[in-house]
Kinemage of the C-alpha trace (Angstrom):
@kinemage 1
@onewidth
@group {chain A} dominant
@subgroup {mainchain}
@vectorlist {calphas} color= white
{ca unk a 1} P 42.742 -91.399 30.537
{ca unk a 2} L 41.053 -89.400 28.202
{ca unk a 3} L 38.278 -89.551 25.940
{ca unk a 4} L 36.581 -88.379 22.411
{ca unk a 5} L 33.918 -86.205 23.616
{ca unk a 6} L 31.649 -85.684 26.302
{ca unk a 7} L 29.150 -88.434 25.006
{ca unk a 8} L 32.499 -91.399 25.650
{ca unk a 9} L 33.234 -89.433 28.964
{ca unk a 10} L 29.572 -89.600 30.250
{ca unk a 11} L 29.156 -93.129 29.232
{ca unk a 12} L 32.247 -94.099 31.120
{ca unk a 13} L 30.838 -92.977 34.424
{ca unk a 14} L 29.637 -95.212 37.209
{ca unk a 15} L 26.259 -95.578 37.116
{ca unk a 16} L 23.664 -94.883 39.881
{ca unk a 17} L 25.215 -92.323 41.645
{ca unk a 18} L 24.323 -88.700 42.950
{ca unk a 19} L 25.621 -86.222 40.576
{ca unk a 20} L 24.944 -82.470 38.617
{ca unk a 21} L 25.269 -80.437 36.027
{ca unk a 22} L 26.197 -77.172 37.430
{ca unk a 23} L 26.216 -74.021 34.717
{ca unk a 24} L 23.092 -76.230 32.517
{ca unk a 25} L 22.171 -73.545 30.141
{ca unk a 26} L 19.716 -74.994 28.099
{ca unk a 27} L 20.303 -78.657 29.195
{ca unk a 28} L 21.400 -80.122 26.498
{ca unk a 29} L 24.889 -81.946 27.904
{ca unk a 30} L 22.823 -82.315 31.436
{ca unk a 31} L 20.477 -84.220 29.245
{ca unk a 32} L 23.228 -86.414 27.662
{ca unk a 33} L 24.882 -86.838 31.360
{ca unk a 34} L 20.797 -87.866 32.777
{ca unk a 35} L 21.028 -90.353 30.211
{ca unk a 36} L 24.037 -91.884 29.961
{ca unk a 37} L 25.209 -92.393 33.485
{ca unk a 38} L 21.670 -93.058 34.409
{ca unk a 39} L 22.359 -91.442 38.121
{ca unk a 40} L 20.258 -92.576 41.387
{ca unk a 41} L 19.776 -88.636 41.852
{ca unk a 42} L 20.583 -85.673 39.733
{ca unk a 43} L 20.594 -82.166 40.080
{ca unk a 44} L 20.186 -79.562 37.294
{ca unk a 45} L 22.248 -76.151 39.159
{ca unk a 46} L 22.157 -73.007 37.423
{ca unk a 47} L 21.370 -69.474 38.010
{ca unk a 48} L 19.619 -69.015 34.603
{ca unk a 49} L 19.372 -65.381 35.928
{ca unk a 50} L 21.902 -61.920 36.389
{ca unk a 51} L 23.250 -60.419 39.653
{ca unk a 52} L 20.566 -57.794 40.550
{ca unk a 53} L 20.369 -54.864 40.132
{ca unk a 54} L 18.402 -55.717 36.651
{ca unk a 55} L 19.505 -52.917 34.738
{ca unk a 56} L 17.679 -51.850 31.287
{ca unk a 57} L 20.607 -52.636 28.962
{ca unk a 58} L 20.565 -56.132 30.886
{ca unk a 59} L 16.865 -57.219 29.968
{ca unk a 60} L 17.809 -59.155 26.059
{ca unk a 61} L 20.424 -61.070 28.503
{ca unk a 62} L 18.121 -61.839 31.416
{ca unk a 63} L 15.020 -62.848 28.567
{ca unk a 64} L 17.732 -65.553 26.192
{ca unk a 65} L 18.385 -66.849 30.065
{ca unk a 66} L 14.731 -67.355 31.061
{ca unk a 67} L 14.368 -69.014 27.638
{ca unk a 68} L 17.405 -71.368 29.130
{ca unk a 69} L 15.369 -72.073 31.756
{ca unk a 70} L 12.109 -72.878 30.697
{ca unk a 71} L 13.506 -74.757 27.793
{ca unk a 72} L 15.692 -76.827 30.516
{ca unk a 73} L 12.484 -77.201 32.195
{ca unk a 74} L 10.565 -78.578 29.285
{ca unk a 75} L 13.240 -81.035 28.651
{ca unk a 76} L 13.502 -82.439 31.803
{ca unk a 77} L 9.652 -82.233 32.675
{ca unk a 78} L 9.073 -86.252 32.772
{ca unk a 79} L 12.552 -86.761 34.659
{ca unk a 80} L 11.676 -84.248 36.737
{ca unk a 81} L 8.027 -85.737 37.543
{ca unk a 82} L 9.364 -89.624 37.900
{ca unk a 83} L 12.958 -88.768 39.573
{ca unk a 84} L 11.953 -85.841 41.361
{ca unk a 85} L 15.356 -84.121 39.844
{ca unk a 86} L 15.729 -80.728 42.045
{ca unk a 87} L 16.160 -77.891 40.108
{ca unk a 88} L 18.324 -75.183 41.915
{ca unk a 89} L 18.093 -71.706 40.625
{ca unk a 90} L 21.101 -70.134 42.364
{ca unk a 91} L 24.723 -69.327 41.446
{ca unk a 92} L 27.103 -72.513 41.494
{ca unk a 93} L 28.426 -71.084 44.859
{ca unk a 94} L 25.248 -70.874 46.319
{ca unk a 95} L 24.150 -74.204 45.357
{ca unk a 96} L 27.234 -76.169 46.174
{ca unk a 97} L 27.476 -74.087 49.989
{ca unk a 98} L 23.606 -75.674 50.552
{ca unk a 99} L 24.823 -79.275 49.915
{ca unk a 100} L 26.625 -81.239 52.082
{ca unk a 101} L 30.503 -82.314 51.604
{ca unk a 102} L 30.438 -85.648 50.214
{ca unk a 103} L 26.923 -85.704 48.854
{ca unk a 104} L 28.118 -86.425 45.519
{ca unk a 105} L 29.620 -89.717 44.055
């Protein structure tokens, strides 16, 4: 099967069921997915960050990714409130060793 874009692919999902976006950036494809597949729990994964040591030539990198973050945050501020989406600000390794096998749909 394949589809047009995203927007078809997301649409085509089963709705009400865990899922995440992991890598969100700025949100705007974890928005699309929040919205079109309408899931019973979602989780926004991302690191939004760099591997420390923060380094001086690393610091216009680590500001555009705290931009990410808080715009991600500002988008997702009412979900967030009425869903209770968890926001998980690790790497996608991290994340996905926390959560149990079979958690997701």
């Amino acid at each position: 099967m394949t589809w047009a874009d995203r927007k078809e692919l997301f649409a085509w999902l089963p709705k009400y069921r865990v899922g995440a976006e992991l890598g969100v950036k700025d949100g705007e494809s974890a928005q699309l997915l929040f919205d079109l597949a309408e899931p019973s729990m979602f989780y926004l994964i991302d690191y939004w960050s760099l591997p420390k040591p923060h380094l001086p030539h690393m610091q216009p990198e680590l500001r555009r990714r705290e931009k990410r973050y808080q715009h991600t945050m500002k988008r997702f501020a009412k979900p967030i409130a009425s869903h209770g989406i968890p926001v998980i600000r690790e790497t996608r390794v991290q994340a996905t060793d926390e959560l149990h096998d079979g958690w997701f749909d």
